[in-house]
C-alpha positions in Angstrom: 147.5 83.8 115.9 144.6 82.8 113.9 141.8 80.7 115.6 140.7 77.5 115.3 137.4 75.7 114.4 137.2 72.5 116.3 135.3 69.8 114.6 133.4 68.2 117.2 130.2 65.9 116.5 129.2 65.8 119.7 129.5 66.7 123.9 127.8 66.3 126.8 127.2 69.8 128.9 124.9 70.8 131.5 123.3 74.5 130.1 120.6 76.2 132.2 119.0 78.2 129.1 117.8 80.8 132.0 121.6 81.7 132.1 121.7 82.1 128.4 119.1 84.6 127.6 120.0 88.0 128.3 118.6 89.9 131.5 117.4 92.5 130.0 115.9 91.0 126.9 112.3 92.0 126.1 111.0 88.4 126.0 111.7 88.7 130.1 109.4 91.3 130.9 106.7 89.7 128.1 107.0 86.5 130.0 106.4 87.7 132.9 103.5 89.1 132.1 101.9 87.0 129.7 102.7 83.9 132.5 100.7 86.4 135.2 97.4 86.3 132.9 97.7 82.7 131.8 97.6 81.8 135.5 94.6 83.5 136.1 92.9 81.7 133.0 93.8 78.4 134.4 90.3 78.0 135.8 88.9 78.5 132.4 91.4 76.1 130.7 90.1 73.7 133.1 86.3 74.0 131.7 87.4 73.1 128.1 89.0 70.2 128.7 88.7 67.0 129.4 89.6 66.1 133.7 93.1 64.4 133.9 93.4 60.6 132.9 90.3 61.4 130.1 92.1 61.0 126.6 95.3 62.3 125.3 96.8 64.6 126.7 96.7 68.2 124.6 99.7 70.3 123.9 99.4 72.5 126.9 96.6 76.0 126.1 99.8 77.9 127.9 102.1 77.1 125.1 99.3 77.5 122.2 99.3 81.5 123.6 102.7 82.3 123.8 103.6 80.8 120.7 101.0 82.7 118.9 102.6 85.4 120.4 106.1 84.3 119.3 105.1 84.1 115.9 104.0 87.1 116.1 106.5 89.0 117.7 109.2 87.4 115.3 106.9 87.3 112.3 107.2 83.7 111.6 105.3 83.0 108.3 103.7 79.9 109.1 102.9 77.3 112.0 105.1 74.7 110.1 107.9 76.8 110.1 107.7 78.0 113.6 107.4 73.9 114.6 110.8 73.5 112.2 112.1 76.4 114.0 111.2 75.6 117.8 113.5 72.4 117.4 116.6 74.3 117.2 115.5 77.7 118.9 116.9 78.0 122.4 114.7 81.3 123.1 112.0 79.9 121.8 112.0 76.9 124.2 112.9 79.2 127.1 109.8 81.3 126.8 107.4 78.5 126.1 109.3 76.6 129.2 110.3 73.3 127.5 113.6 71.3 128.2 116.0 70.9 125.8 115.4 67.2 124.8 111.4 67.3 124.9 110.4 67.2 120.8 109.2 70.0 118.8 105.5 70.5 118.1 103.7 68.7 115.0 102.9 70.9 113.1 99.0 69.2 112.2 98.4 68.8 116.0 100.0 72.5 116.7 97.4 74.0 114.1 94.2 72.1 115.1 94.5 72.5 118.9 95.6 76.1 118.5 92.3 76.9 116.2 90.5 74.8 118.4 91.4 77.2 121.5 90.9 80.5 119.1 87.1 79.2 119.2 86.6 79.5 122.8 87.3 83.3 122.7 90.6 82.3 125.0 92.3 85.2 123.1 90.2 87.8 124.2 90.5 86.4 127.8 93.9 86.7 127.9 94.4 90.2 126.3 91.9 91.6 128.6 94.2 89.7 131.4 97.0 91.6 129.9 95.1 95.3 129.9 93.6 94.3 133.8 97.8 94.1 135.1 98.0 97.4 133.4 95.2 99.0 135.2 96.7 97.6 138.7 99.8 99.0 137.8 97.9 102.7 137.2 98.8 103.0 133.8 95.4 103.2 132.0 93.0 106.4 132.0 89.3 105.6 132.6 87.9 108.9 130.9 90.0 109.4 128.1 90.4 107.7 124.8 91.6 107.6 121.1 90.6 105.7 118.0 92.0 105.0 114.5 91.8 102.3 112.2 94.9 100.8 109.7 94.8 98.4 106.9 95.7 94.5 107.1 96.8 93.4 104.3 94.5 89.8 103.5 96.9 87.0 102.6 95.0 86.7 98.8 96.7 87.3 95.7 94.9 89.6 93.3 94.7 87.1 90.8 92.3 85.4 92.8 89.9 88.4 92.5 87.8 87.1 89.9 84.0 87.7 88.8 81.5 86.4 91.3 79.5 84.8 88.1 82.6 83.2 86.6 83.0 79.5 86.5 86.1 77.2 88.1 88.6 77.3 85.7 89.4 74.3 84.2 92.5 71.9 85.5 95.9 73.2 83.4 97.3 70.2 80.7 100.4 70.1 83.2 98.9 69.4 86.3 99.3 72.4 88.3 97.0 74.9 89.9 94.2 76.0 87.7 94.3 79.2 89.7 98.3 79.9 89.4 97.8 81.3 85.9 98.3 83.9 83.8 96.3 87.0 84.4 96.0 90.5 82.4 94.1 93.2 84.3 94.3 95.9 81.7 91.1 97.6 80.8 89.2 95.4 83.2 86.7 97.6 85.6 86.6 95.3 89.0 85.2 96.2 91.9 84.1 94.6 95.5 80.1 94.8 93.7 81.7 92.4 91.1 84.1 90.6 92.1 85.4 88.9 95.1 88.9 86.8 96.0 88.4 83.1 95.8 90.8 82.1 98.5 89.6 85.0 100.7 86.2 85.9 99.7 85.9 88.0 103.1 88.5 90.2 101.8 87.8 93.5 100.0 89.6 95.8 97.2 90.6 99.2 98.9 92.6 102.0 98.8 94.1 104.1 101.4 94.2 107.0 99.9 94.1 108.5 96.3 97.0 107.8 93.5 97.6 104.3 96.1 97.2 101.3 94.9 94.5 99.2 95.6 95.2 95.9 97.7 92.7 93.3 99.3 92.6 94.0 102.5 91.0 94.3 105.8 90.4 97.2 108.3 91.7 97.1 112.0 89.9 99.6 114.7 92.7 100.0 117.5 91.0 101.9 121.0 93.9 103.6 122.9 93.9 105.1 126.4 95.4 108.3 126.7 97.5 108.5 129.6 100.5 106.0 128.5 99.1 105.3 124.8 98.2 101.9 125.9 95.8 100.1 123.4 92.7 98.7 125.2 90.8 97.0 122.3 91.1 96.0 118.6 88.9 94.9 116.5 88.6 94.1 112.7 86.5 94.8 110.5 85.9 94.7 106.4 87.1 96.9 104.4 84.9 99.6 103.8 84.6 103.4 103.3 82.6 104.2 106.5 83.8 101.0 108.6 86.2 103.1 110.9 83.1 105.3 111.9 80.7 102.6 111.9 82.6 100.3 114.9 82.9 103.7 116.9 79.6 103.2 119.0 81.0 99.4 119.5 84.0 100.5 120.4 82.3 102.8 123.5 80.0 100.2 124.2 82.5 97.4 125.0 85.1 99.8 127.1 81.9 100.5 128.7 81.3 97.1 129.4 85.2 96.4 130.7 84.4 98.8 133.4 85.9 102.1 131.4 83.9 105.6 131.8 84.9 107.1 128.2 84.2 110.5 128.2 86.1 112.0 125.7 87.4 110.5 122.3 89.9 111.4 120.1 90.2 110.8 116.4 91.4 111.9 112.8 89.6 113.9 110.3 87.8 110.5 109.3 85.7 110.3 111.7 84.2 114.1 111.2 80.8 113.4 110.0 77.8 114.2 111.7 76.4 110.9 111.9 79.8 110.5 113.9 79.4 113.0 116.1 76.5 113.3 116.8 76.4 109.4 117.9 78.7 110.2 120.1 77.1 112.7 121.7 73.8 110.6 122.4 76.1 108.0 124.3 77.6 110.6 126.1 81.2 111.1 125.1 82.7 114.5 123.7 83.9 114.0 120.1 87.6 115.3 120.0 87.7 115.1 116.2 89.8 116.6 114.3 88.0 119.3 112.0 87.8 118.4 108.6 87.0 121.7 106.6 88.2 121.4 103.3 85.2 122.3 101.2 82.8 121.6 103.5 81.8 122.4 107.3 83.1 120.4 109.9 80.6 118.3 112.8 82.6 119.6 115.6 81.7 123.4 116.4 83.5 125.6 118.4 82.1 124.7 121.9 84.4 121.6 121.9 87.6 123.4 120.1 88.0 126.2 122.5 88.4 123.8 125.6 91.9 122.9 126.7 90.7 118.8 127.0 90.1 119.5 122.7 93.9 120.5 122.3 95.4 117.7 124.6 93.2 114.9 123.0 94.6 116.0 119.5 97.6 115.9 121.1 97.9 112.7 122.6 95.7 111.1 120.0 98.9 110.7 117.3 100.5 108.2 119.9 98.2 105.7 118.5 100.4 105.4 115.0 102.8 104.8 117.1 100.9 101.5 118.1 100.7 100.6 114.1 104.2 101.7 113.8 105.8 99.8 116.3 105.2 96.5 115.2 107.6 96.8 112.1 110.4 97.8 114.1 110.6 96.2 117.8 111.2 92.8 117.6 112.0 92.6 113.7 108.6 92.7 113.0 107.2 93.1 109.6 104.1 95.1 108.2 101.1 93.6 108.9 100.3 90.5 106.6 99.2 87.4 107.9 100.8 84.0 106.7 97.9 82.2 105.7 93.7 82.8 105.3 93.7 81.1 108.7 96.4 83.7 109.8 93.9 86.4 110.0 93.9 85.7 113.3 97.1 87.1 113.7 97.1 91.2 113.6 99.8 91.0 111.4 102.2 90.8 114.2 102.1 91.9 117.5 104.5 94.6 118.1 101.7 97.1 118.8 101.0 98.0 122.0 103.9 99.7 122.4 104.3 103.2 124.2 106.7 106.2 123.9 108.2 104.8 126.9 109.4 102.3 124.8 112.4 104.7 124.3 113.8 104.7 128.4 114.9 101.2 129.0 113.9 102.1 132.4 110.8 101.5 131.7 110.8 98.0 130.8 108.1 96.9 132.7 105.7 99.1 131.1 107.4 98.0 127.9 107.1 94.6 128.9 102.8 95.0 129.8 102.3 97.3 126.4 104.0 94.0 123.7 102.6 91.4 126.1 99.1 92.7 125.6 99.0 92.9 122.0 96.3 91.9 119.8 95.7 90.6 116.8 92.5 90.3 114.1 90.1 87.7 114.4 89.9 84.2 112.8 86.2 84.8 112.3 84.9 87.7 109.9 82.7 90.8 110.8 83.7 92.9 113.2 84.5 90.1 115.8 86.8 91.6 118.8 90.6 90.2 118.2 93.1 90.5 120.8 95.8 88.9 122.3 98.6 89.1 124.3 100.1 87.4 120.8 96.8 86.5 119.4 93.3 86.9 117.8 90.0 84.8 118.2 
């Protein structure tokens, strides 16, 4: 017998929305752990605001986090949308621990007091909260590391990549955007000495490889520990030739300052340059580059390619697309793009952080740790340290 629809416009029903989100949904084991590190930043939530009965009350720094990480995980293009969204969105109010009848987020308020946190650096707080669980739980390696760098695409169209020296355009006869016009790039020669994006100028023109197309974009630098492929720092960076190389000594220096002992790192055929290598060297860490001999002579010599650490770092090393990779396909996320010129902040979205244990279910709690302590680019430009556990600063 064919069913039913019964037109109802409205009930009264007592739902516990713990009981309708599946046990062994992600968002459980993210939850837990993102709730662990924002307890332990309570303290410092305290110190940047106000004491209690001072002012209007903020929307709490708790829910600024994990919604940044929600709109992260589920790629949500904007903070309007995700305020539209969080009306209706039963998982959404679950994870940010809100009742069904308390109102949605304005979307103004949601985007000042969320930039407003970003500046204190919370971000980074909370990811290295994230990577400190980690390390109780024995997952990280102290000694040995990996580094590679992606592309972010910058949320700038290329028709706003116009001459430095040229002047506004004038307002259209129709009213609309001066800069929403027609634009033909044929046998124009532009380049990043030239030119720069007007709604982005921190953005650059680059390649990834040759016969690619050129897009404005950023560079991310992604530090991964080698025993579970666990990433430990990201930072981002312009867009530039050498930039991957160039953050390298940061890189150590920081893990060094997090209480890591790097003594090996692993890395592409990028990073093969002497200058590289041998700055490595000088801060007392083995290079386990990849050799890059095409035409040339490679920077690594055979005194660190006969050892049996040189084969397992190469190894091990690849897990670290895996962090770039993941992001697209875990929790429906999409390539990395953020929404906005503000939504730099947001690694495109965080998925990464993801290890090959991600495959055994069994392993949710390490699954859980590695998409809780995802970061994200920063807000601010240079090579600024972004993280989250859903975030950037």
């Amino acid at each position: 017998m064919r069913g039913r629809a019964k037109k109802q416009a409205s009930m009264l029903a007592f739902i516990d929305p713990e009981t309708l989100v599946p046990a062994d949904h992600p968002l459980r084991t993210i939850k837990r752990f993102a709730d662990a590190a924002l307890l332990e930043l309570s303290p410092l939530f305290d110190e940047m605001y106000a004491a209690d009965g001072e002012g209007r009350a903020s929307i709490p720094p708790e829910r600024l986090l994990k919604a940044s990480l929600l709109i992260s995980l589920y790629s949500v293009r904007s903070e309007r949308a995700f305020c539209e969204e969080l009306t209706y969105h039963l998982l959404f109010r679950w994870f940010l621990d809100m009742d069904m009848l308390e109102p949605s987020f304005d979307h103004s308020t949601f985007s000042k007091n969320r930039h407003r946190l970003l500046q204190h650096r919370v971000s980074r707080e909370f990811f290295d909260a994230v990577v400190l669980q980690a390390d109780r739980l024995h997952l990280l390696s102290d000694e040995h590391f990996s580094v590679d760098s992606t592309l972010i695409e910058a949320a700038a169209s290329l028709k706003s990549f116009r001459p430095k020296d040229e002047p506004p355009p004038p307002k259209r006869p129709d009213g609309g955007s001066p800069n929403n016009r027609w634009v033909d790039f044929h046998d124009q020669k532009r380049s990043n000495a030239t030119h720069h994006s007007t709604t982005d100028p921190d953005a650059r023109l680059y390649r990834k490889g040759p016969g690619k197309e050129a897009r404005l974009s950023y560079m991310g630098q992604a530090l991964m520990e080698n025993r579970h492929g666990l990433l430990v720092d990201f930072q981002i960076t312009t867009a530039t030739g050498t930039a991957e190389r160039d953050v390298v000594p940061h890189l150590i220096n920081e893990a060094r300052a997090r209480g890591f002992h790097p003594s090996t790192l692993g890395a592409d055929k990028g990073y093969d340059t002497r200058d590289c290598v041998q700055t490595l060297r000088a801060q007392g860490v083995t290079p386990h580059v990849a050799q890059n001999t095409t035409g040339r002579r490679s920077a690594v010599d055979g005194r660190t390619t006969h050892g049996p650490g040189y084969a397992a770092s190469q190894k091990v090393r690849r897990r670290i697309e895996e962090i770039f990779g993941w992001r697209w396909v875990d929790l429906g996320s999409s390539p990395p793009r953020p929404p906005s010129r503000s939504g730099r902040a947001q690694f495109g979205h965080p998925a990464p952080q993801i290890t090959d244990s991600l495959r055994d279910a069994r392993l949710s709690e390490r699954r859980g740790l590695a998409v809780a302590g995802v970061p994200a680019a920063s807000a601010q430009t240079g090579s600024t340290s972004m993280v989250v556990v859903g975030i950037a600063d």
